[in-house]
C-alpha positions in Angstrom: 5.7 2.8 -26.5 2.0 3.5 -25.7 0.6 2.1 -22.2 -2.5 1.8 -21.0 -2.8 1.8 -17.1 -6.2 0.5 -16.0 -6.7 1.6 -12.3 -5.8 6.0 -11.1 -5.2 4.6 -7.2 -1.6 5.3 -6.2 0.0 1.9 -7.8 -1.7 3.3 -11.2 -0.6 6.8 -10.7 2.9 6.1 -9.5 3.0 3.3 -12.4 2.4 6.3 -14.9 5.2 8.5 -13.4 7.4 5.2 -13.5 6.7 5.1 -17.4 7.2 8.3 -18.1 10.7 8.6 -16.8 12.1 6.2 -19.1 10.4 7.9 -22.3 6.7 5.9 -22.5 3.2 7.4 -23.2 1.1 5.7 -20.3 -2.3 6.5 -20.3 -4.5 5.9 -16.7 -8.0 4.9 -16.9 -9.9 5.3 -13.9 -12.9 3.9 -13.3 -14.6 6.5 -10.2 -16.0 9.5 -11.9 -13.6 12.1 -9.8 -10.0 11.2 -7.8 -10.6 12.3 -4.6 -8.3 12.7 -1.4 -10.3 10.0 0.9 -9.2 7.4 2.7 -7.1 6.6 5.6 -3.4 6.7 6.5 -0.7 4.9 4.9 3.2 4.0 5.5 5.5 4.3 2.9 8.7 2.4 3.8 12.3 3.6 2.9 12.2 0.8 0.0 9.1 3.0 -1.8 10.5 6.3 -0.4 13.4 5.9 -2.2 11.5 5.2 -5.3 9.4 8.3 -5.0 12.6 10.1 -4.4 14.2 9.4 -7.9 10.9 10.3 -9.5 11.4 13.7 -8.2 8.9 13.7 -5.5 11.2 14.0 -2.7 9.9 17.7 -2.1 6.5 16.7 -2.7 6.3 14.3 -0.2 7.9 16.0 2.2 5.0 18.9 2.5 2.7 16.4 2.9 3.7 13.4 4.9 5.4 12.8 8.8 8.4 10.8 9.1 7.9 8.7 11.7 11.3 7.7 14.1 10.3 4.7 16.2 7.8 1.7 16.2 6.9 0.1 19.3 5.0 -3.0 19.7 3.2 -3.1 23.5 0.8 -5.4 24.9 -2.8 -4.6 25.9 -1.8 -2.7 28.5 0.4 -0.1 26.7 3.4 -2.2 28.0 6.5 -2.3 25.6 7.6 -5.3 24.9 10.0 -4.4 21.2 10.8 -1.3 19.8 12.9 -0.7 16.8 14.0 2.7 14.9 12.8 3.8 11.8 13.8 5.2 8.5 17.0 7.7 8.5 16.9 6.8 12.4 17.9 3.3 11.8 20.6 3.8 8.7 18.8 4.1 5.9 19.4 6.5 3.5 15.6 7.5 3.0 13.0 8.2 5.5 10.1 6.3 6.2 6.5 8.3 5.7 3.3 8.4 7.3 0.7 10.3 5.2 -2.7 10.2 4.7 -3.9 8.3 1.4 -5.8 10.9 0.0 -3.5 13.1 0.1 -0.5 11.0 -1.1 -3.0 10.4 -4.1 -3.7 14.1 -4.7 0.1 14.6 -4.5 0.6 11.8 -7.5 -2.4 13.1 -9.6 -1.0 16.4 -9.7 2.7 15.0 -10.6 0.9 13.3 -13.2 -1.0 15.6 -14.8 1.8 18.2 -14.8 4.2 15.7 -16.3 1.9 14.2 -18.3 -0.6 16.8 -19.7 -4.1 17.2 -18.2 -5.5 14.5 -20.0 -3.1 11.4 -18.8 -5.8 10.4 -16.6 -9.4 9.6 -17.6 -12.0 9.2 -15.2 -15.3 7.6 -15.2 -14.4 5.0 -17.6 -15.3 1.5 -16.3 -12.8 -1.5 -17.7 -14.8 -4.3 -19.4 -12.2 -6.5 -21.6 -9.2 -6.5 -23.6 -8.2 -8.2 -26.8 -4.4 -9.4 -28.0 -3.1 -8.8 -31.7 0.8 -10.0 -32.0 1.4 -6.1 -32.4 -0.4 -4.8 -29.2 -3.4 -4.7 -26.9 -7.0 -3.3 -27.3 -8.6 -2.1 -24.2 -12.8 -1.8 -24.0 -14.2 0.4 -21.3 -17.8 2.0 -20.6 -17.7 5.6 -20.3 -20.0 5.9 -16.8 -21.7 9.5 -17.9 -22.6 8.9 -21.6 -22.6 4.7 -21.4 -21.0 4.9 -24.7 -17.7 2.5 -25.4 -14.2 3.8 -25.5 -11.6 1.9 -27.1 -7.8 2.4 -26.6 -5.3 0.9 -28.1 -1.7 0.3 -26.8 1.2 -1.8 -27.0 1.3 -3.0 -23.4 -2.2 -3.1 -20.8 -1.2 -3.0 -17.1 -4.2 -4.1 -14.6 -3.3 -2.1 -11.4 -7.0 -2.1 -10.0 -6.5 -3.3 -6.8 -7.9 -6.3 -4.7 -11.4 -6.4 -6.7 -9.1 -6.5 -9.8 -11.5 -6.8 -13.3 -8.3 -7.2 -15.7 -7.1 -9.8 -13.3 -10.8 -11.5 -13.3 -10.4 -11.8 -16.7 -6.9 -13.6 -16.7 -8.6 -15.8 -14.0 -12.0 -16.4 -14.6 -12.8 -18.8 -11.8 -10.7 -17.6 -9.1 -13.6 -16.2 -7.2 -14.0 -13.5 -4.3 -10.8 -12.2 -2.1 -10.2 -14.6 0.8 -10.6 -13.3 4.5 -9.6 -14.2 8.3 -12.3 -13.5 10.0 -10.8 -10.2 11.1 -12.3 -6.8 10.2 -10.8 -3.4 10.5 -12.2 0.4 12.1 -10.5 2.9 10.8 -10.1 6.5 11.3 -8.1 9.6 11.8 -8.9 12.3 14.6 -7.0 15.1 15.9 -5.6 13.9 19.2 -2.3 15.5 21.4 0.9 13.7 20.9 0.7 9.6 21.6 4.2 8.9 23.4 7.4 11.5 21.7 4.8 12.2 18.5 6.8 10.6 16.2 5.8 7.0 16.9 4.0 4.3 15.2 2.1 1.9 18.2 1.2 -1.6 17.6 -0.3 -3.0 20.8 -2.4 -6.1 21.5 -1.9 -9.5 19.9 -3.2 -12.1 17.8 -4.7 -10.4 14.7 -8.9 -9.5 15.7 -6.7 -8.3 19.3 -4.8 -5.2 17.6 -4.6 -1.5 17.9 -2.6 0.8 15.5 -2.1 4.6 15.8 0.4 6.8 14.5 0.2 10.5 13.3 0.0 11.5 9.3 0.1 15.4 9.9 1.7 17.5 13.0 1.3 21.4 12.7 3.7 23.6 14.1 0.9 25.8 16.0 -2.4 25.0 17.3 -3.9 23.3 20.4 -5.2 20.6 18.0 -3.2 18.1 18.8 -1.7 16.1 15.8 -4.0 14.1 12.8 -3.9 10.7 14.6 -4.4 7.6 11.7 -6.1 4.7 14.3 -7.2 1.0 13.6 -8.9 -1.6 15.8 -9.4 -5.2 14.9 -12.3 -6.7 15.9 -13.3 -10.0 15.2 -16.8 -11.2 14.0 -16.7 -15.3 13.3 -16.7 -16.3 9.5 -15.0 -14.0 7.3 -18.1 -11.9 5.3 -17.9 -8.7 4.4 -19.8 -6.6 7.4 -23.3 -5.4 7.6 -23.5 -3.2 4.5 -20.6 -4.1 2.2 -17.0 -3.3 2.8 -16.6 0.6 3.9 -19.5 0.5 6.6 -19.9 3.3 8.6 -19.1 2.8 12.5 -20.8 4.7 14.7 -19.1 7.0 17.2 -21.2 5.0 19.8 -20.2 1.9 18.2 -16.3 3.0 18.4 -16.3 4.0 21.7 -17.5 0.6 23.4 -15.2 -1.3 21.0 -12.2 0.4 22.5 -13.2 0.4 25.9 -11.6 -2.6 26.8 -8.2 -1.3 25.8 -6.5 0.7 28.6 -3.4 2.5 26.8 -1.9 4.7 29.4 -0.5 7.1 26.8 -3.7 7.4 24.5 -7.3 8.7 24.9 -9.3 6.1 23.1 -12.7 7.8 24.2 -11.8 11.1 22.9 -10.3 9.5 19.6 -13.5 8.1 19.2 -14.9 10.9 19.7 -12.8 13.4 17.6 -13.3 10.8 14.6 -15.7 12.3 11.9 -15.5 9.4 10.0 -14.7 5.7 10.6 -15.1 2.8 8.8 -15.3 -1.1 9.0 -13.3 -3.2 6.3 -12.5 -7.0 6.4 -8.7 -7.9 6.1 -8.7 -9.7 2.7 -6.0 -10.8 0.2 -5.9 -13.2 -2.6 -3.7 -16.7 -3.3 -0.3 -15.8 -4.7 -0.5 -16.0 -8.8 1.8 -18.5 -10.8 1.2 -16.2 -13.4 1.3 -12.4 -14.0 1.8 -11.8 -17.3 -0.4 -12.9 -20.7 1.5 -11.8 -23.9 1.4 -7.9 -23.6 -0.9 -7.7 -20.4 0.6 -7.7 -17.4 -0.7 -7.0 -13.0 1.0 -4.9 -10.7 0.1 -3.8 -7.2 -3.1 -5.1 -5.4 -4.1 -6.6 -8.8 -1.2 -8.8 -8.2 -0.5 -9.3 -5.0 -2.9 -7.8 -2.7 -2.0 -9.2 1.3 -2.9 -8.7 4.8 -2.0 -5.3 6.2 1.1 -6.6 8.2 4.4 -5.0 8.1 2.8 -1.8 6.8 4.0 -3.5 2.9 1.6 -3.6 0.8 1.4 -0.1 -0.9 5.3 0.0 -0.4 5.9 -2.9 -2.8 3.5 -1.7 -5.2 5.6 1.1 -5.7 8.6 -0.7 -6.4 6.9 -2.8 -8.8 6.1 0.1 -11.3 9.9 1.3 -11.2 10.6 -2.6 -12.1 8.1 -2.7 -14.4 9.3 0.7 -16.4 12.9 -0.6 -16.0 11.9 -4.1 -17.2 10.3 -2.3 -20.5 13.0 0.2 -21.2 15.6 -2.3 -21.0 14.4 -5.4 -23.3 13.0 -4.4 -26.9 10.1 -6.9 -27.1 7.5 -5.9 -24.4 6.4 -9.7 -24.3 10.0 -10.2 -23.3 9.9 -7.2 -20.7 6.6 -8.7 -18.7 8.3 -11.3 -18.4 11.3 -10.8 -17.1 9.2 -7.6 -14.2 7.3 -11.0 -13.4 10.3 -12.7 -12.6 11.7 -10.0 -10.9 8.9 -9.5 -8.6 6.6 -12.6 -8.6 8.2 -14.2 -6.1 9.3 -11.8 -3.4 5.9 -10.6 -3.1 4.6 -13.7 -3.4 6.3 -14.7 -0.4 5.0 -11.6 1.5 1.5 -12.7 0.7 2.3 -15.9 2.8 4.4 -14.8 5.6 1.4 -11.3 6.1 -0.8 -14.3 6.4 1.4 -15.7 9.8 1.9 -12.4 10.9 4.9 -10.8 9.4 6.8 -9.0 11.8 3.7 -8.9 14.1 4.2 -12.3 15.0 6.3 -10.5 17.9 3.4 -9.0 19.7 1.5 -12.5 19.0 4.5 -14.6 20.8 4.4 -12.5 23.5 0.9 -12.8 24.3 1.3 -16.5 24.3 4.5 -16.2 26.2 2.5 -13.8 29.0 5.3 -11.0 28.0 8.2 -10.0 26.2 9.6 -12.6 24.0 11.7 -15.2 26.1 14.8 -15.6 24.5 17.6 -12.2 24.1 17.4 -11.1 19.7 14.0 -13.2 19.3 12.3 -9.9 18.4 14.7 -8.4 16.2 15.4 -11.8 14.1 11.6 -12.0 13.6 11.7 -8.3 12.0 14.9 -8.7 9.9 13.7 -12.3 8.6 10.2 -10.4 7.7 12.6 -6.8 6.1 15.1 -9.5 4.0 12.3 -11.4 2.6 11.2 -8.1 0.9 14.3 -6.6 0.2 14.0 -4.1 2.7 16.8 -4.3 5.3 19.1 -1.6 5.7 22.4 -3.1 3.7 19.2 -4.1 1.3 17.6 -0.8 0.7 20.9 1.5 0.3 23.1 -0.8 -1.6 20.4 -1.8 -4.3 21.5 -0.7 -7.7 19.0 2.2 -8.7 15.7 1.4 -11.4 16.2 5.1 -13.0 17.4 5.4 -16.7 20.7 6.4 -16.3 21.4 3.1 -14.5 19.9 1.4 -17.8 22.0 4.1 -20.1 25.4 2.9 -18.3 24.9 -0.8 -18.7 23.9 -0.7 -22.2 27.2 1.6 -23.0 
């Protein structure tokens, strides 16, 4: 079965690996002229890292990404007022990473193209239209250096472009922009000495436009460099527009530095984390209305084409990735690919669907937002911790969840069908 992937980001990429395991030809067209390692950090959660694991890239991702142990929500002041283990330290059977995006990208590109032969991915093709014949799919797109069409044909068109989706404009024509909250996001990474044992991720503050983030994505052994520190601070600017020169604005060190000032977290230098920052940029928080609909005949969304949500619960790249192992499984397992989109949509539609809505009250931040209602830690004994598991069950991603889940690889599909 020939695919065509539109979108190389890491839901595209991993998408291709996800195909390839169970025998498919994917091919991954990529709209920027070059995949490069930019960007900011990322978590993946044990639900993804398990995923990546039974792709192989267990090794891989272990040269290039910090498991982090522990993530502690404080107040403004640096207070705690929840903390709860993570990955292998709270029972899973997979770690949970922190890594920095570009890198996690690089890491899937290579996997890709050594898997897949150097020309799996295409780059500098911009996605314009597709067209449906009962035996497959026709893909248009603009080749960016000669402006000549390419044409590829396939059985099955996947749409993982992210948030600004084009094959996903074209299944709904009048949907319109993303949708915002009025919050906007600086982010940046700096080398900074250990925040609290190192290994933690730090959510302090409280209502979302009131939030600071920081955990580390690379540690080395020797130097007096302190660790690569991924940071975020929410600011708020009134209606929900995309700042001062388009999403990806440049913040000034200056800028940075009197944004955090207000924050006084005992165990964090915001001044010199501003200023260690070579880069930092300003994005709005966007996501999109859940769709009642993924799937069109032999086209189907998956990642931030689909779903794209609020950045709470560190989810949204994590579900992405299970969606192309669903998606492969889905394809291998029912002989009409009509059949297959189908049933992934099923599958997924609505568990993400519902992670769209609850990232939009919070997720599991709604603790740190109680609390600064509440003037402190939450009020009653377990309100904390039945905030967090409600948020983990609704994605599948408690501990009994995660390690008890039958696996997406082949051989699972070989035994069932035997």
């Amino acid at each position: 079965m020939k695919v065509t992937v539109v979108g190389g980001g890491i839901a595209g990429l991993t998408c291709a690996l996800s195909l390839h395991a169970v025998g498919f030809e994917p091919r991954v067209y990529e709209a920027a002229r070059k995949v490069e390692a930019v960007g900011v950090g990322i978590n993946l959660l044990p639900h993804a890292v398990r995923e990546l694991s039974e792709l192989g890239l267990d090794g891989a991702l272990t040269s290039v990404a910090l498991p982090p142990h522990r993530l502690g929500y404080h107040d403004r002041t640096g207070e705690v007022l929840w903390e709860e283990p993570l990955g292998r330290a709270a029972g899973y059977h997979w770690p949970q990473y922190s890594v920095h995006r570009g890198r996690l990208q690089m890491l899937l590109l290579a996997a890709v193209r050594e898997r897949l032969g150097p020309g799996a991915v295409r780059t500098g093709l911009l996605f314009q239209r597709f067209e449906q014949a009962p035996g497959g799919v026709r893909a248009h797109f603009l080749d960016r250096a000669s402006g000549l069409p390419v044409v590829d044909d396939a059985d099955v068109l996947v749409g993982a472009d992210g948030i600004d989706s084009v094959v996903r404009s074209h299944l709904y024509p009048d949907e319109g922009p993303p949708k915002g909250n009025g919050v906007h996001m600086w982010r940046g990474v700096a080398r900074h000495p250990h925040v609290l044992d190192g290994r933690s991720i730090v959510v302090a503050g409280g209502t979302p436009g009131a939030k600071f983030v920081a955990y580390p994505i690379e540690d080395p052994a020797t130097g007096a460099g302190g660790a690569l520190v991924n940071w975020v601070l929410e600011v708020r600017h009134g209606p929900s527009v995309p700042p001062p020169g388009g999403p990806g604005r440049r913040v000034t060190t200056a800028e940075a530095r009197a944004g955090l000032s207000s924050w006084q977290l005992p165990w964090i230098d915001l001044a010199t984390l501003a200023e260690r920052s070579s880069e930092i940029f300003e994005y709005p928080m966007l996501d999109r209305d859940p769709l009642p609909r993924w799937s069109f005949g032999r086209v189907t969304l998956l990642g931030d084409a689909a779903h794209p949500m609020y950045p709470m619960g560190m989810n949204g790249g994590s579900q992405s990735i299970v969606d192309t192992r669903v998606l492969a499984w889905c394809l291998a397992r029912e002989d009409d690919p009509v059949a297959a989109l189908s049933r992934y949509e099923r599958m997924r539609r609505p568990t993400v669907n519902a992670i769209v809505l609850a990232n939009r009250n919070l997720g599991p931040e709604e603790i740190i937002a109680r609390a600064e209602e509440h003037g402190g830690t939450l009020p009653a004994a377990g309100w904390a911790e039945r905030i967090a598991t409600r948020y983990k069950r609704l994605g599948r991603a408690t501990v009994a969840q995660v390690n008890s889940s039958p696996s997406w690889t082949v051989r699972a599909i070989a035994a069932d069908r035997e």
